[in-house]
C-alpha positions in Angstrom: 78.0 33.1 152.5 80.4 31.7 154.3 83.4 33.8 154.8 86.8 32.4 154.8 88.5 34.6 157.5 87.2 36.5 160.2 90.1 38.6 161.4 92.3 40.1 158.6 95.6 42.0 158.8 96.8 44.4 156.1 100.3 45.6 156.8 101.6 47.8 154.0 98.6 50.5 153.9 99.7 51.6 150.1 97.7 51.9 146.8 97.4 47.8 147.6 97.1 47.5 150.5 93.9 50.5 151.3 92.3 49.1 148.3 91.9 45.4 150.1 90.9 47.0 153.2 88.0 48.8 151.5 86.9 45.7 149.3 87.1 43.6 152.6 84.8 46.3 154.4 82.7 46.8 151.2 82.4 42.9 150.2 82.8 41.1 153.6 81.5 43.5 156.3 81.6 41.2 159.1 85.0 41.0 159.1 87.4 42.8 160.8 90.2 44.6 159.4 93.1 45.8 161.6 96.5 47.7 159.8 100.0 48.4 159.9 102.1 50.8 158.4 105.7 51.3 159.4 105.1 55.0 158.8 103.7 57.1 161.3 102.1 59.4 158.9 100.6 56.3 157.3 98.8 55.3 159.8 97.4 58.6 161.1 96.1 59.2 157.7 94.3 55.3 158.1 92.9 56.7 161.0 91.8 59.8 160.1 89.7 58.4 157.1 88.6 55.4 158.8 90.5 52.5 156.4 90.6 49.6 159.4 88.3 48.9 162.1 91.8 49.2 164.1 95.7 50.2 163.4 98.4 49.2 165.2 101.2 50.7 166.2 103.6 47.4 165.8 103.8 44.7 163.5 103.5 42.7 166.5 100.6 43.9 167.8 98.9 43.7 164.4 98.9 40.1 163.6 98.3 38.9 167.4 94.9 37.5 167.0 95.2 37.4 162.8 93.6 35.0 160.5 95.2 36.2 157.3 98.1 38.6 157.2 98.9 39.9 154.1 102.1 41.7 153.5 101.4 44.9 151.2 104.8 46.2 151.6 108.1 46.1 148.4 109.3 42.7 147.9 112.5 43.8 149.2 111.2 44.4 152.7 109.0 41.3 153.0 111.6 39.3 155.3 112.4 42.1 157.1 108.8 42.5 158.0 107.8 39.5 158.7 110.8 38.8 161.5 109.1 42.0 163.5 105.4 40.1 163.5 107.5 36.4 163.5 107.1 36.4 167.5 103.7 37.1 167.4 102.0 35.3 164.7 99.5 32.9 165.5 100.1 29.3 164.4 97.1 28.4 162.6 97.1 32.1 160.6 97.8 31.9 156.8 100.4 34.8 155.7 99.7 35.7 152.0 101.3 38.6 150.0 100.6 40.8 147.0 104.8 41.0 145.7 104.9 41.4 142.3 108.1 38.4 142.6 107.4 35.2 143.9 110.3 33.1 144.1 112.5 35.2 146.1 109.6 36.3 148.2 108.9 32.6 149.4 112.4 32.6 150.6 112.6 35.6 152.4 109.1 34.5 154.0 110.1 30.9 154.9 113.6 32.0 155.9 112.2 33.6 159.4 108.6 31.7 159.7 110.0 28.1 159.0 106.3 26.9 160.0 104.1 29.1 159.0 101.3 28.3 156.5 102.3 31.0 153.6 100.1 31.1 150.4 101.9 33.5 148.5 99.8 35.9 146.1 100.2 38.7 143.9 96.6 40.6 142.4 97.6 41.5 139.2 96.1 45.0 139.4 97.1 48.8 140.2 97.5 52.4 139.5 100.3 54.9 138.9 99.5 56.4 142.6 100.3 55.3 145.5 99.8 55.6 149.3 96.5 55.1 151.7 94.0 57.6 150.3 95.0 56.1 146.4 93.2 53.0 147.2 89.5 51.9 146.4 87.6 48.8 147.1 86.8 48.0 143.1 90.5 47.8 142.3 90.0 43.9 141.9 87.2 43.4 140.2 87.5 41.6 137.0 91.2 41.3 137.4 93.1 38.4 137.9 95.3 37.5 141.2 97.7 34.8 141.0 98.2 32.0 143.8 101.6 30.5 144.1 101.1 28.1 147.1 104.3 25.8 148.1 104.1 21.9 147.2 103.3 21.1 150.9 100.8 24.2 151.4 97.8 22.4 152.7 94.8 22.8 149.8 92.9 24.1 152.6 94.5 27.2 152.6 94.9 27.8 149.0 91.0 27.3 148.8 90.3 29.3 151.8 92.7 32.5 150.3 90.7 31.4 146.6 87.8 32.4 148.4 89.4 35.6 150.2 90.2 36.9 146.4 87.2 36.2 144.8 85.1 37.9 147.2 86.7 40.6 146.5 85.9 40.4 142.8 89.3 38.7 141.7 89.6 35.8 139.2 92.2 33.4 140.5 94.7 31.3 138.7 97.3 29.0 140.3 100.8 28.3 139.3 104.5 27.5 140.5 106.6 30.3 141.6 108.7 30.6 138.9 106.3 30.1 136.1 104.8 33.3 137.5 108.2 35.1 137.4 108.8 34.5 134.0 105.1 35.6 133.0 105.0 38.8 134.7 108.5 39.7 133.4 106.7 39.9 130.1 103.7 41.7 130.9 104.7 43.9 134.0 108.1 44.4 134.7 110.3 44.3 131.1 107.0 46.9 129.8 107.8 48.9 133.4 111.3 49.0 132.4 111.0 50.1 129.1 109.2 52.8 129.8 111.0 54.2 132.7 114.2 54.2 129.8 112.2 56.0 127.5 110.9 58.9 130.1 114.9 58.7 130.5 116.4 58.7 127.8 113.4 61.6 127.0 114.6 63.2 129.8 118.2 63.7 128.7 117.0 64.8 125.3 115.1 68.1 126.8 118.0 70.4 126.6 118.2 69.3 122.9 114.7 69.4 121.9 114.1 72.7 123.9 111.5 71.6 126.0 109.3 69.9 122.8 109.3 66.3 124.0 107.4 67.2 127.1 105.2 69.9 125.4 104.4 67.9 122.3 103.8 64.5 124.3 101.8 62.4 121.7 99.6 59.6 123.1 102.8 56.8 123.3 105.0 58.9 125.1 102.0 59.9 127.3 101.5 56.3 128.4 104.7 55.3 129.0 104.9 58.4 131.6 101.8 56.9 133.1 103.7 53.9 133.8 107.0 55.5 134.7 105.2 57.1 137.5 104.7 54.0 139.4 106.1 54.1 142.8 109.9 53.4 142.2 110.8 52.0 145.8 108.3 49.0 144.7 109.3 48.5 141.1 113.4 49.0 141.7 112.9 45.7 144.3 111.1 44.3 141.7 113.5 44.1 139.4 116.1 43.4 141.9 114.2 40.1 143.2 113.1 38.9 140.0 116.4 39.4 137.9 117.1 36.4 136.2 113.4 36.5 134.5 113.9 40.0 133.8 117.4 39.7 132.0 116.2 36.1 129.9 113.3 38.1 128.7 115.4 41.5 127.9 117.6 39.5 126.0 114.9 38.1 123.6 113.5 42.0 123.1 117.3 42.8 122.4 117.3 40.3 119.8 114.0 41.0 118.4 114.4 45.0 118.6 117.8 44.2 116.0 115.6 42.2 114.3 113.1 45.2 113.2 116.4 47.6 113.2 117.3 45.7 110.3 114.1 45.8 108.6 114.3 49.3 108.9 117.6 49.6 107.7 116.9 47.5 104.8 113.4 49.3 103.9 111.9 45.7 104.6 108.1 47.0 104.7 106.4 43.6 104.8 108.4 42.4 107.9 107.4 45.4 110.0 103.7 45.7 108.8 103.7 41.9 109.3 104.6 42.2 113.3 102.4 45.4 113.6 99.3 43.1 112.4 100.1 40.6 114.9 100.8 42.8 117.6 97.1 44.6 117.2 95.1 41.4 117.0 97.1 41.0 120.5 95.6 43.9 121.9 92.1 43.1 120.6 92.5 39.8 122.3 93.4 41.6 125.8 90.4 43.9 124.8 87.9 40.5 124.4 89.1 39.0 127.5 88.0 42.4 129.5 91.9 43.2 130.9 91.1 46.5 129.2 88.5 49.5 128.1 87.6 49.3 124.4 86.7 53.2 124.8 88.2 55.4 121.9 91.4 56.9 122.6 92.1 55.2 125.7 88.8 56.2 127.6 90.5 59.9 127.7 88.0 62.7 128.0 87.3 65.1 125.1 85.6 67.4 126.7 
């Protein structure tokens, strides 16, 4: 097979981040994978468990002799950390990221590499933990990562970070910037959201409820803690960078959570059981298209 990249830089060594290190070394052994983490600790724990075949102790010095850099770091922090490499970058290497917001990252990216060759990228895939050891090379498999590649982005690239993603076991869809923005504010970040209110909003309620809403968790509120537990330094820049999706898609739940207040109100049974059959066929459909385990109560052990 004939690899796309022969030298591949990871900086961000996260739940992202570790994970593509160990696909790479799993899936593409040949190639070899140098890190970055701004955090000392970080990077003596990549050492210690042997994530990269090296890790640097600059930005800089990571990306020197780079193919592909990929910026595993909060969308928030992507210009910032691309200015500390900018010097050092070689000019044929293709910068890719895995931001969960693409418009504003393009802008942070092209505002200080103006002529680089930046693919950006966002694998559509994770867990509720965080940090190097959290990572594991099957993270990708079967999931889908999304290419947002510039008008003028050479195709060669895009095909050459197609192939990148795929080897690792990703299926890969391309689309514009903000077409992406607007779709993951409906599946990631408005469902993130909600959930971190309703741990909240739970939250407050425990001097009420005397402790039952955390002892009596039923499987809902269960889930949505799962999802509140995501790493909140990621998810606030989220939001933050991908705002005006966010709020156009919060305003059509607001109107369509009055919507079923009403039916409520009114006792209008046929209305709600009319949106819950709709919303279950949805979930068979994810089920079908293998985004998710069709094991009994959410694969959960009984044992």
């Amino acid at each position: 097979m004939m690899l796309p990249f022969a030298r591949v830089t990871i900086v961000g060594l996260g739940l992202i981040g570790s994970s593509i290190a160990r696909g790479v070394r799993s899936t593409m052994p040949t190639v070899r994978v140098t890190g970055y983490d701004a955090d000392p600790d970080v990077r003596a724990t990549a050492v210690r468990i042997d994530l990269c075949d090296d890790v640097a102790d600059s930005a800089g010095a990571a990306v020197i002799d780079a193919d592909l850099v990929v910026l595993c770091v909060p969308v928030g922090a992507m210009g910032a950390v691309a200015a500390e490499f900018a010097a050092d970058l070689p000019g044929d290497a293709i910068v890719s990221d895995v931001g969960g917001s693409k418009e504003s990252v393009i802008a942070a990216l092209r505002a200080v590499l103006p002529d680089a060759t930046i693919v950006p990228g966002h694998p559509v895939a994770g867990t509720e933990h965080s940090g190097p050891e959290s990572g594991f090379a099957t993270l990708f498999r079967g999931r889908w990562c999304i290419l947002t590649p510039e008008d003028a982005t050479p195709e060669a690239a895009v095909v050459r970070l197609r192939s990148f993603w795929e080897a690792l076991g990703a299926n890969v869809e391309i689309m514009t910037p903000r077409h992406h923005d607007l779709v993951l504010a409906v599946t990631s970040h408005v469902p993130h959201l909600i959930a971190y209110s309703i741990v909240g909003t739970a939250s407050d309620l425990e001097e009420v409820t005397q402790g039952e809403v955390i002892k009596y968790s039923a499987g809902g509120f269960r889930d949505f803690t799962r999802i509140a537990a995501s790493d909140p330094t990621m998810w606030r820049d989220v939001f933050l960078n991908n705002r005006e999706a966010v709020l156009e898609i919060l305003q059509r739940l607001t109107e369509d959570v009055t919507m079923l207040q009403r039916a409520i109100r009114w006792g209008d049974g046929d209305a709600l059981f009319d949106l819950f059959t709709r919303t279950r066929a949805i979930r068979r459909s994810i089920i079908e298209q293998g985004q998710d385990d069709p094991a009994p109560d959410f694969g959960r052990s009984h044992q």
